[in-house]
C-alpha positions in Angstrom: 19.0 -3.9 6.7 21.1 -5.0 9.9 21.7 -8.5 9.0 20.6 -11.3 11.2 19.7 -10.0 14.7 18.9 -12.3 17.2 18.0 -10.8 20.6 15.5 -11.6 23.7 12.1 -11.1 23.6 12.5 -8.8 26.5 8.8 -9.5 27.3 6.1 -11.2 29.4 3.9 -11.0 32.1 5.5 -7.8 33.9 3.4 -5.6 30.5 0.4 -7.4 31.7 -0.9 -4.1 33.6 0.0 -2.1 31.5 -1.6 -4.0 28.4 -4.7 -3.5 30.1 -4.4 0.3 30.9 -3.6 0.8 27.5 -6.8 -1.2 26.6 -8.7 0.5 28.8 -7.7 3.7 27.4 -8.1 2.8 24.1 -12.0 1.5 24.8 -12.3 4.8 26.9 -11.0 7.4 23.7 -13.2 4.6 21.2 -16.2 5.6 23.7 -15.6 9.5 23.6 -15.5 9.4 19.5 -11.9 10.4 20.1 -10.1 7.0 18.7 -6.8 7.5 17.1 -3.9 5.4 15.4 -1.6 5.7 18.4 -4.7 4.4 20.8 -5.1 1.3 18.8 -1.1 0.3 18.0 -0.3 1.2 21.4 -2.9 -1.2 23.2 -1.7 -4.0 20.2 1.9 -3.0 21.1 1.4 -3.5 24.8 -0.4 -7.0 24.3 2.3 -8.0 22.4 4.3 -7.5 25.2 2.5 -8.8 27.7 3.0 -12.6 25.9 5.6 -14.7 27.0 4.5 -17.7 24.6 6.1 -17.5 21.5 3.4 -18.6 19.6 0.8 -16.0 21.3 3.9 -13.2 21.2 4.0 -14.2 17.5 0.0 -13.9 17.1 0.6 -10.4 19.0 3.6 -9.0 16.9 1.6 -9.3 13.2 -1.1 -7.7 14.6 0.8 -4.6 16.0 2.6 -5.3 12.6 -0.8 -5.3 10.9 -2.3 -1.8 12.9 0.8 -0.2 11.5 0.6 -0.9 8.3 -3.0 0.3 8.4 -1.7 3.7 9.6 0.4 4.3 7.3 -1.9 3.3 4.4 -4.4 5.8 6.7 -1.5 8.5 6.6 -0.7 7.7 3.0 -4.4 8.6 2.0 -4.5 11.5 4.0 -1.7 13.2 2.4 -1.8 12.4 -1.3 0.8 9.1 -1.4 0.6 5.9 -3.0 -0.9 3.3 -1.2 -1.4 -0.8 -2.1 -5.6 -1.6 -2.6 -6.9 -4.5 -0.9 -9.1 -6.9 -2.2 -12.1 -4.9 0.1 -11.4 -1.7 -1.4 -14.7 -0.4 -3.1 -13.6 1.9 -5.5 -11.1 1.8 -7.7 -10.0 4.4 -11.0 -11.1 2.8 -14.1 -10.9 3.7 -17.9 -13.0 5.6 -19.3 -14.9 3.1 -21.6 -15.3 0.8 -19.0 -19.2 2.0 -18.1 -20.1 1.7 -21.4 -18.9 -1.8 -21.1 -21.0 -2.6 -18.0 -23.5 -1.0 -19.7 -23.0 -3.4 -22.9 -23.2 -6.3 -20.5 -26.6 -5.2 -19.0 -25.3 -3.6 -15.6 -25.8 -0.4 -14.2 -22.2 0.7 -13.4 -21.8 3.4 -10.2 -19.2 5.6 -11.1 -18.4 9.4 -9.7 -15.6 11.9 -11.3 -12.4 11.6 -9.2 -11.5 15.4 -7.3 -7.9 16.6 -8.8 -6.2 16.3 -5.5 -7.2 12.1 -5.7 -6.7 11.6 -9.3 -3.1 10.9 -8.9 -3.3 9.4 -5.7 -5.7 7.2 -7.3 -3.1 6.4 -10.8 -0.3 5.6 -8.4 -2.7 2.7 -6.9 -3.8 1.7 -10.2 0.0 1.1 -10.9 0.3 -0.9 -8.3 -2.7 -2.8 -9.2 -2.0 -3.2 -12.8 1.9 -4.3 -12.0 0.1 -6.9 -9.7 -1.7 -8.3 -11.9 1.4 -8.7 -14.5 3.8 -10.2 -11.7 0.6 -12.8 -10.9 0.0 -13.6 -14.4 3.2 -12.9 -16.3 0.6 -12.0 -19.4 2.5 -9.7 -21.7 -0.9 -8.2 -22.1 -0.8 -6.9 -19.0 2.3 -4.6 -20.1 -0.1 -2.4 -22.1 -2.2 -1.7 -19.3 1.0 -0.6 -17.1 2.2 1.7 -19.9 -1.3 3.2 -20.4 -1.2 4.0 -16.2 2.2 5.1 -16.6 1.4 7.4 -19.9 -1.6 9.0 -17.6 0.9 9.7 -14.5 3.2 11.1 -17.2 0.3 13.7 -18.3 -0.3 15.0 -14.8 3.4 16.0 -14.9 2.7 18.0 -18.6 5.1 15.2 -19.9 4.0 13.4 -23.7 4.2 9.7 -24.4 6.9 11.0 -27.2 9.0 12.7 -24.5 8.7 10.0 -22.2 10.2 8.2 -24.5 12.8 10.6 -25.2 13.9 10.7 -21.5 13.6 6.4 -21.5 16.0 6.5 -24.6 18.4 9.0 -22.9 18.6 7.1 -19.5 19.0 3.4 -21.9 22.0 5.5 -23.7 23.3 6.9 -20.3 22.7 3.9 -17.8 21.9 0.8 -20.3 19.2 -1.2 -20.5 18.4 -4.4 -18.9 19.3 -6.8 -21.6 22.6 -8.1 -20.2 20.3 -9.3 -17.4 23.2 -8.1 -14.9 22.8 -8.6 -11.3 24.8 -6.1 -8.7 25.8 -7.8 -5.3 25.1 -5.4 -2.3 27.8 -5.8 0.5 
């Protein structure tokens, strides 16, 4: 966003106490079933500055990097936004002949009715996961998939395949398309 930057670390062994208090508070909260988010990135942000070696400061900084990220997926959940699935994730929205299909193939498929508040939640990370799996295998096929994800997201907003289309055509009309293939330099 800034350009290059290029500054000084600005850390090493001066955090070192403080890395440990804010372990020791974070083992402390863990301990009184009172862990939370800012516990965990601040003893990973504290650690990080503790390190003067860069390659140990580098090990430091994705893993305060990585807590973050967690956090926000954690918020994200919490309050209804899109987040990205991992590969651990253990439930994931399906369509609905999919069972059957399992069923077909002589499994015994586990599968629970998502609550309204999560269903969209749960079509926003299938959009991810089905755009993912187009940009990974470039498989036209794949399209379909995004377009039936994108035709159930349209429903929860009362809006019809038809008019959809209608408001895709108007913007194409308005804005273009994307056949010109143009690219816009950003200053």
């Amino acid at each position: 966003m800034w350009g290059t930057q290029d500054f000084p670390d600005g850390s090493g062994p001066e955090f070192t106490e403080r890395a440990e208090e804010a372990k020791r508070e974070c083992a402390a909260a863990a301990s009184r079933g009172e862990l939370t988010w800012r516990h965990v990135l601040t003893e990973e942000f504290y650690e990080a500055l503790a390190e003067s070696d860069p390659e140990a400061l580098r090990t430091e900084l994705v893993q305060t990097a990585a807590v973050a990220v967690k956090w926000i997926q954690s918020l994200d959940g919490r309050h209804g936004k899109t987040t990205h699935r991992s590969k651990g994730d253990t439930e994931k929205l399906v369509r609905d002949r999919i069972p059957d299909i399992i069923r077909v193939a002589g499994r015994a498929p586990q599968t629970r009715i998502a609550h309204p508040e999560e269903y969209a939640h749960l079509l926003r990370a299938k959009l991810y996961e089905e755009v993912g799996e187009y940009v990974a295998s470039r498989d036209p096929e794949e399209l379909a998939d995004v377009l039936e994800v994108i035709h159930a997201l349209a429903a929860l907003h009362s809006v019809t395949p038809a008019e959809l289309e209608e408001r895709r055509s108007t913007k194409a009309a308005i804005r273009g398309g994307f056949s010109d293939r143009l690219v816009l330099r950003q200053p």
